[in-house]
C-alpha positions in Angstrom: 22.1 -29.0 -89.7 24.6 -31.9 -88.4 25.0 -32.3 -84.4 28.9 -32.7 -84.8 29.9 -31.2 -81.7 33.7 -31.4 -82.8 31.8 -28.9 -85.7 30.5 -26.5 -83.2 33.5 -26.5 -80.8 36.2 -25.7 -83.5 34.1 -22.7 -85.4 31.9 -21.4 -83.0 29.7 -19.3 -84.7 25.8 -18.1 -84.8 23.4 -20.1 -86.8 19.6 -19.7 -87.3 17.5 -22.1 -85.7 13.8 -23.2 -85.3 13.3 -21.3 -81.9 15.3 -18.6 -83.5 18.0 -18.6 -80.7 21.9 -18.3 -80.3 24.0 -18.9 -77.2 27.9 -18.5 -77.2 30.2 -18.7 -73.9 33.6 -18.5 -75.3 36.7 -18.5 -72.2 39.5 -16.8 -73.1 41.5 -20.6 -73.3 40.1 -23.7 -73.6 36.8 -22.2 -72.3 33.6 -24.3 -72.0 31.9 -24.2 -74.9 27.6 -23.8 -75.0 26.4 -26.1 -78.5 22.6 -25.3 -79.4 21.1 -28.2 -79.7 18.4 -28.8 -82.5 14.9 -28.9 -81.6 14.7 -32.4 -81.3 17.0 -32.2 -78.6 16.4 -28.7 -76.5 19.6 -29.3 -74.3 23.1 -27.2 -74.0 26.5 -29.0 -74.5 29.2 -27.5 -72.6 32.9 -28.5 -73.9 36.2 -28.2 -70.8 39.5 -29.4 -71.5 38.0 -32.4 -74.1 34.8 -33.4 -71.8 31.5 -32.7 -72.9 28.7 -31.9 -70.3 25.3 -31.9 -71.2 22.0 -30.3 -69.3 18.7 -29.2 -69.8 18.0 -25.2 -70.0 16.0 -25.6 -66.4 19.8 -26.0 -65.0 21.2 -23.7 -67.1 19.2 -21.4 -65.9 19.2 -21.9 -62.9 23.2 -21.4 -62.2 23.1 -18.6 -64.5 20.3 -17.2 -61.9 22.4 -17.7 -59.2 24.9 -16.1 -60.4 23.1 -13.2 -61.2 21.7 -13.3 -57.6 25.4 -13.3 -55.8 26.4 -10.7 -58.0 23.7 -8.8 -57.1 24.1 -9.1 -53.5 27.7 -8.5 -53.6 27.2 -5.3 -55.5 24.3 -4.2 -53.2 26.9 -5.3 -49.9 29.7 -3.0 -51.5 27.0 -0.1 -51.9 25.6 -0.3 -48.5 29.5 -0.4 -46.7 30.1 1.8 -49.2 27.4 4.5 -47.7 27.1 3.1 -44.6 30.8 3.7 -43.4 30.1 3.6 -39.6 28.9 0.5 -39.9 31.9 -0.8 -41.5 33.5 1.2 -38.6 31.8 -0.7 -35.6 32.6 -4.1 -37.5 36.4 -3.1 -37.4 36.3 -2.0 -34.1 34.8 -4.9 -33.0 37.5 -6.9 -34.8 40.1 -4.8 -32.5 38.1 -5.1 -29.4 38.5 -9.3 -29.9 41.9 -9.0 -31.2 42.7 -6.9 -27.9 40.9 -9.2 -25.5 43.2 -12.1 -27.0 46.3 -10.4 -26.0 45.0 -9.2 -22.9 44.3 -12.6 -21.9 47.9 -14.2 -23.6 49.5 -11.5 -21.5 47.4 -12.5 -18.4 48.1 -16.1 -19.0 51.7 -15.0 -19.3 51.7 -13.5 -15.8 50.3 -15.9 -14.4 52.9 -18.4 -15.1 55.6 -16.0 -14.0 54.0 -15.6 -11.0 53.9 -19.3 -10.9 57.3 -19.9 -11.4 58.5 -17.4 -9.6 56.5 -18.8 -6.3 58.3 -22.0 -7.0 61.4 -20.7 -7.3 61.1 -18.7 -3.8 59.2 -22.3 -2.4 62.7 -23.8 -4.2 64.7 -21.5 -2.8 62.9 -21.3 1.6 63.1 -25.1 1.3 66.7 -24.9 0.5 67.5 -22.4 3.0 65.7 -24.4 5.8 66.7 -27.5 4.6 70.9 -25.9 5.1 69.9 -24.9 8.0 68.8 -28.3 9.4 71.8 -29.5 7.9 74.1 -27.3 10.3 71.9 -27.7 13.2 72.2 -31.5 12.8 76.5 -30.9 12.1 76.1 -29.5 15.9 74.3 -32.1 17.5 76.7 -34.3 16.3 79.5 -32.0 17.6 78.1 -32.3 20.8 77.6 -36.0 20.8 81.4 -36.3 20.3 82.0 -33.6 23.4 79.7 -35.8 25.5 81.0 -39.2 24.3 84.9 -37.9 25.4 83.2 -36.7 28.8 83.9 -39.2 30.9 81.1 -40.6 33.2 81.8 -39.6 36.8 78.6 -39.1 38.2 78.6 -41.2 41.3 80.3 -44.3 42.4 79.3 -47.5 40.4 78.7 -50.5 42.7 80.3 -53.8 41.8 78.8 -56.0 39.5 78.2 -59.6 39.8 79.2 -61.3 36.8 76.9 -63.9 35.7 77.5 -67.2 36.1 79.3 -69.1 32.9 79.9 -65.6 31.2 83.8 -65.3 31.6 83.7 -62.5 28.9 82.1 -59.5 30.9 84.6 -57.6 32.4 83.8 -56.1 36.0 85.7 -53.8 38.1 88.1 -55.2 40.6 87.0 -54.1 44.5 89.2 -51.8 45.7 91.7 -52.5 47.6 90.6 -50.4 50.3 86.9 -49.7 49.3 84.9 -51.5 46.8 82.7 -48.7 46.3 85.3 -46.2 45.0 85.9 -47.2 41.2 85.5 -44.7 39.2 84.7 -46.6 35.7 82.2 -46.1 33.0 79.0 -48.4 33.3 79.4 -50.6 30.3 76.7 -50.0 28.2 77.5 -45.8 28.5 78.9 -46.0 24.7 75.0 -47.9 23.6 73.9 -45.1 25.1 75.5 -42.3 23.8 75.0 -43.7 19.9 71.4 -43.7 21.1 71.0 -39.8 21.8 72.6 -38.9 18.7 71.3 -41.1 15.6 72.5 -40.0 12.2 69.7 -37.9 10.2 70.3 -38.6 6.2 70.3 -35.4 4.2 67.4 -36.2 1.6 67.3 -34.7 -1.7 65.2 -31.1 -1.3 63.8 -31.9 -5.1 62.5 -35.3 -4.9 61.1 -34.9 -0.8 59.8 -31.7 -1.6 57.7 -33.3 -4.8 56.6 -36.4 -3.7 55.5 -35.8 0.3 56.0 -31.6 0.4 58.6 -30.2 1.9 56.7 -28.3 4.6 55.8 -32.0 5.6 59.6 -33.1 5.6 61.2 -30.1 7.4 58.5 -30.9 10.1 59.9 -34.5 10.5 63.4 -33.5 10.5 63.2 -30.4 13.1 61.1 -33.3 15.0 63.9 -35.5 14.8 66.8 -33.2 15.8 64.8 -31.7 18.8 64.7 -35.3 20.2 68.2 -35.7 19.9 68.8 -32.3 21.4 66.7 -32.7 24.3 68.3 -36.2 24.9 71.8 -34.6 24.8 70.2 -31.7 27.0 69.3 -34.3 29.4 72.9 -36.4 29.4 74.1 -33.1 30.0 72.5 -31.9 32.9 72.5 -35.4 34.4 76.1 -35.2 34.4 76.4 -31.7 35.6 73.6 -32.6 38.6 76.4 -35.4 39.3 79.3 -33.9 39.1 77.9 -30.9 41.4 76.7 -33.5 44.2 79.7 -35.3 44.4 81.3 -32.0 44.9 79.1 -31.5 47.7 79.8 -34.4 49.1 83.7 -33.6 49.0 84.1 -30.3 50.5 81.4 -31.2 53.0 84.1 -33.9 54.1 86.4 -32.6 54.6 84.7 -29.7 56.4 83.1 -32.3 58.8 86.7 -33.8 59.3 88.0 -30.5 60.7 90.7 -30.1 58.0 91.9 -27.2 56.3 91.2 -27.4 52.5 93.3 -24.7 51.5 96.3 -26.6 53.5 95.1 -29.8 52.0 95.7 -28.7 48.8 99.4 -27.0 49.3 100.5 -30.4 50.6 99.5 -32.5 47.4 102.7 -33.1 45.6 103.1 -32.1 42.3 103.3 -34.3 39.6 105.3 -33.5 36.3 103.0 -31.3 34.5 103.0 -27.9 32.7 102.7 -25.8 29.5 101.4 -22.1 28.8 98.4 -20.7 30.8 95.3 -20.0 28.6 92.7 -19.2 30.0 88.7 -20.9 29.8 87.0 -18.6 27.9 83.5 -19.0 25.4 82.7 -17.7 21.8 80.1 -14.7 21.8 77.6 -16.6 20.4 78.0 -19.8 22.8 74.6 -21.7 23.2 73.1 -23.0 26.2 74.7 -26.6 25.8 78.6 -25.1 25.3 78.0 -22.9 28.5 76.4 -26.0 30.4 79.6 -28.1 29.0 81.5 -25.1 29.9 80.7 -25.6 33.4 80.6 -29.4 33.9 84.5 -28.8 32.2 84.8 -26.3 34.7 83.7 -28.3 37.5 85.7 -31.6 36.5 88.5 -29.7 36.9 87.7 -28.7 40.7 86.6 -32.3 41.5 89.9 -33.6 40.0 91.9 -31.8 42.4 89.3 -32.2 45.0 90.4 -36.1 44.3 94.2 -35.4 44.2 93.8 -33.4 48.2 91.4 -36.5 49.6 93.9 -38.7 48.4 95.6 -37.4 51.7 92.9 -38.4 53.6 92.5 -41.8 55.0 89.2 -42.1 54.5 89.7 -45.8 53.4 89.7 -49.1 54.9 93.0 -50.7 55.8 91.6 -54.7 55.4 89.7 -56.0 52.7 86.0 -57.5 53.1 83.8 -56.9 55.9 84.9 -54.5 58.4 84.4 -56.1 62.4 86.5 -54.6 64.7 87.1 -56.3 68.1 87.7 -53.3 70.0 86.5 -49.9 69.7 88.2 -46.2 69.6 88.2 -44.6 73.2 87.6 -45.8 77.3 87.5 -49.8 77.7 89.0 -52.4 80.3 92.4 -53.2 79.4 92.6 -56.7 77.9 96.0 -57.4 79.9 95.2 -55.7 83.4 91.1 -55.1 83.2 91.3 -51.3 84.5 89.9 -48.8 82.2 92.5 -47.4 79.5 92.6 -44.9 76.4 92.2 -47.3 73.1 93.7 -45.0 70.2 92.7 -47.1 67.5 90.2 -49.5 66.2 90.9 -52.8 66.2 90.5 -54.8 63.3 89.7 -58.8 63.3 92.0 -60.2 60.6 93.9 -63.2 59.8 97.5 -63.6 60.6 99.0 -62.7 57.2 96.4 -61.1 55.8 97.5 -58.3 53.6 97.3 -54.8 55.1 97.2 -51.8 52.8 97.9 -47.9 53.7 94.8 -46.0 53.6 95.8 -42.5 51.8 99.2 -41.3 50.0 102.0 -40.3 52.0 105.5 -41.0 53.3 106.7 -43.9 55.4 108.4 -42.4 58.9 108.5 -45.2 61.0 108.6 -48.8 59.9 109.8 -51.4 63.1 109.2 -52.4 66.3 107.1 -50.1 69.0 106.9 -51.4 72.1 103.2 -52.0 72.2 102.4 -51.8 68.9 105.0 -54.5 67.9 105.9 -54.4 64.6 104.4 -50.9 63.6 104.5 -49.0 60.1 103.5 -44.9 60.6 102.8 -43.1 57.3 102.4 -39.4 57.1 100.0 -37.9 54.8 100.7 -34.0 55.2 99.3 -31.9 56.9 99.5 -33.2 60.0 97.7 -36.2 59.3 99.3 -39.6 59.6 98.1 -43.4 60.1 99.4 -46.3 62.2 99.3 -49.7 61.4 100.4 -52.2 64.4 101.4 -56.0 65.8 102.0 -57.1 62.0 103.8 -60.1 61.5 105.5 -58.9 58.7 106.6 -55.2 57.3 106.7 -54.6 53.6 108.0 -51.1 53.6 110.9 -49.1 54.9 111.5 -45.5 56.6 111.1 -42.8 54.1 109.2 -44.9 51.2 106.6 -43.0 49.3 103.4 -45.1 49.6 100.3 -45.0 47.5 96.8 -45.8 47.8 96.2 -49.1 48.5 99.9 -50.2 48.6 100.6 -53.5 51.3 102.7 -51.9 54.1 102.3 -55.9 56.3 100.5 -58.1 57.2 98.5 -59.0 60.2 100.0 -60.8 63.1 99.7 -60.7 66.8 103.0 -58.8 67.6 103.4 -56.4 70.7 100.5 -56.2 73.3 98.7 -58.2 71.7 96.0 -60.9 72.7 95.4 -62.4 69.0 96.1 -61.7 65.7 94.4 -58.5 64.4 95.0 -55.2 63.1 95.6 -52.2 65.3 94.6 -49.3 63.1 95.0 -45.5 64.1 94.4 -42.0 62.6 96.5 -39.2 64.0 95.8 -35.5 63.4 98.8 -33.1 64.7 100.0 -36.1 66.2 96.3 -36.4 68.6 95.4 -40.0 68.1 91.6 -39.3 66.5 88.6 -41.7 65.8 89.1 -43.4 62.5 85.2 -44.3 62.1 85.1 -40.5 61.8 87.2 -40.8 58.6 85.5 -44.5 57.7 82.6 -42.8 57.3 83.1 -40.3 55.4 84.4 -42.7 53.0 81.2 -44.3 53.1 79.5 -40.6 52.3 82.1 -40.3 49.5 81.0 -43.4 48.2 77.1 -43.4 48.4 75.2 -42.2 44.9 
């Protein structure tokens, strides 16, 4: 017999052999083809798609055992399910039970990033809310700082300043011309201080504070911030209003130790050109503590302001500038001309001939020449019964009926009328009853002091 396998693969058919054995495996298409070898050569041929595989029948026999055994077991699997249903059962429900757990778990992972978002959201959403509220709290702070930068600073009288020495730029506050301690200015570094208690607090962005230092962390530091200011502004405030209220003090206790009548004061100030619709002070309903406390300092200016417009009818001021030395005292003393004891109405004043002398409170000129005595001798009238002298100038600056203001030179100093040198002769009247003027000097002083 030939070994052609080209034979064997084209006509596949049985042929009787030496061992007396035929194997065929014919596929349906271009199958692998099993050639019996001769027995010389006891090996199998197998032919797929023009390749030719040869092994022994240990091999052969072995897959084809193999085969036989997975088939088997495949067949006895599908009989046991087959009869053994719950089985099969507990294996599906377990399948379920996992499937279920899955889900149940997705769903709970789920939730809990809903919940997660949703807490940052609300965090999102506090932060803003606090953060707008910061915001408006700081818009009032600034509010006030503007109220109390416009309030002008009249807590007390400022004592003149000594300029320093080569510094002709700082500006200090001319003495008085009556009293250096009346000047009612604003200390110069009031506006340094006022930008001090309200410093500017930058908005930051809520998203990039609240993610790089928290914003629990940065709300802290800014409600810090704009209670500092606050309780700076709270303190301005009240040092004013602890001012203001003392200097009132001081006022009506005055003129209440001067004898006067306020009430009477007041209906002789004249009027200046002023007027307009009456509205009346009134707060919002929800008013804090500061706009009631500025309420009342507002409240208060506006008493002390007319308080200053009646004592501007005092004369409370000195009629010289400089030091005050008088050469002769208010009441008994030896007369200078005939050495027996004699009333002195005034206080005598030691001055320069020439000297400027300056009226002491507003009021009308009523007499303005010569006095027997007195000499040359300017009388102002201040209303109310109160009226000032000024005798033995040299020199009269005013005439009769002249409205005179504070301050204003009415002569000068010369030795005119009974006189033994040049000086000023100063008197305060009250209902025409020649009073002590140190009793009005010092109340100036009083005024003055704080």
């Amino acid at each position: 017999m030939s070994k052609s396998s080209a034979q064997y693969s084209q006509y596949p058919q049985h042929h009787a052999h030496d061992h007396g054995r035929v194997f065929q495996r014919r596929a349906a298409v271009a199958a692998p083809v099993a050639i019996p070898l001769p027995a010389t050569d006891d090996a199998y041929t197998i032919v797929h798609a023009g390749k030719q595989v040869r092994f022994g029948p240990v091999v052969f026999w072995i897959v084809v055992g193999t085969v036989v055994l997975l088939g088997l077991w495949s067949a006895a699997t599908a009989t046991y399910f087959a009869f053994r249903d719950d089985v099969l059962t507990r294996l599906i429900a377990r399948q379920a039970e996992m499937q279920y757990a899955y889900e149940d778990r997705i769903a709970e992972l789920r939730a809990k990033v809903d919940r997660t978002t949703s807490r940052q959201l609300l965090d999102q959403e506090q932060f803003d809310q606090k953060l707008d509220q910061i915001m408006k709290r700081q818009t009032a702070l600034e509010s006030r700082a503007t109220a109390l930068g416009a309030m002008p600073d009249v807590t007390g009288s400022i004592p003149r300043a000594t300029p320093q020495r080569g510094d002709s730029s700082q500006s200090t506050p001319k003495p008085s011309p009556i009293s250096d301690t009346v000047i009612f200015v604003a200390p110069p570094d009031r506006e340094a201080r006022l930008e001090s208690r309200a410093p500017i607090v930058a908005a930051p962005q809520a998203n990039q504070f609240a993610k790089n230092h928290g914003f629990d962390n940065v709300l802290v530091r800014l409600t810090t911030s704009l209670d500092q200011v606050e309780r700076r502004q709270i303190a301005a405030l009240s040092a004013v209003e602890e001012g203001m209220d003392s200097r009132m003090r001081r006022m009506r206790g005055v003129v209440s130790d001067l004898g006067l009548n306020l009430a009477s004061l007041e209906a002789a100030v004249p009027r200046s050109a002023m007027g307009g619709p009456f509205v009346p002070v009134k707060l919002t309903a929800n008013a804090g503590p500061f706009e009631k406390q500025l309420n009342r300092i507002n409240v208060t200016r506006a008493e002390m302001d007319r308080l200053n417009r009646t004592l501007a009818l005092v004369p409370y001021r000195k009629p010289v500038i400089g030091e005050v030395e008088f050469t002769s005292g208010f009441g008994v003393r030896s007369d200078p001309f005939l050495g027996r004891p004699a009333m002195h109405t005034g206080l005598d004043f030691r001055a320069a001939t020439g000297d400027p002398v300056r009226v002491t409170a507003y009021g009308k000129v009523v007499s303005a020449g010569w006095s027997g005595g007195y000499g040359r001798m300017v009388e102002v009238d201040h209303g109310n019964g109160l009226s000032t002298r000024y005798g033995h100038l040299s020199e009269i600056n005013v005439k009769v009926g002249e409205i005179v203001k504070i301050g204003q030179v009415v002569g000068l100093v010369g030795s005119t009328g009974r006189s033994t040198g040049p000086h000023l002769h100063y008197e305060t009247r009250i209902e025409g009853e020649a009073v002590d003027p140190q009793k009005f000097l010092r109340a100036g002083v009083r005024l003055s002091a704080g």
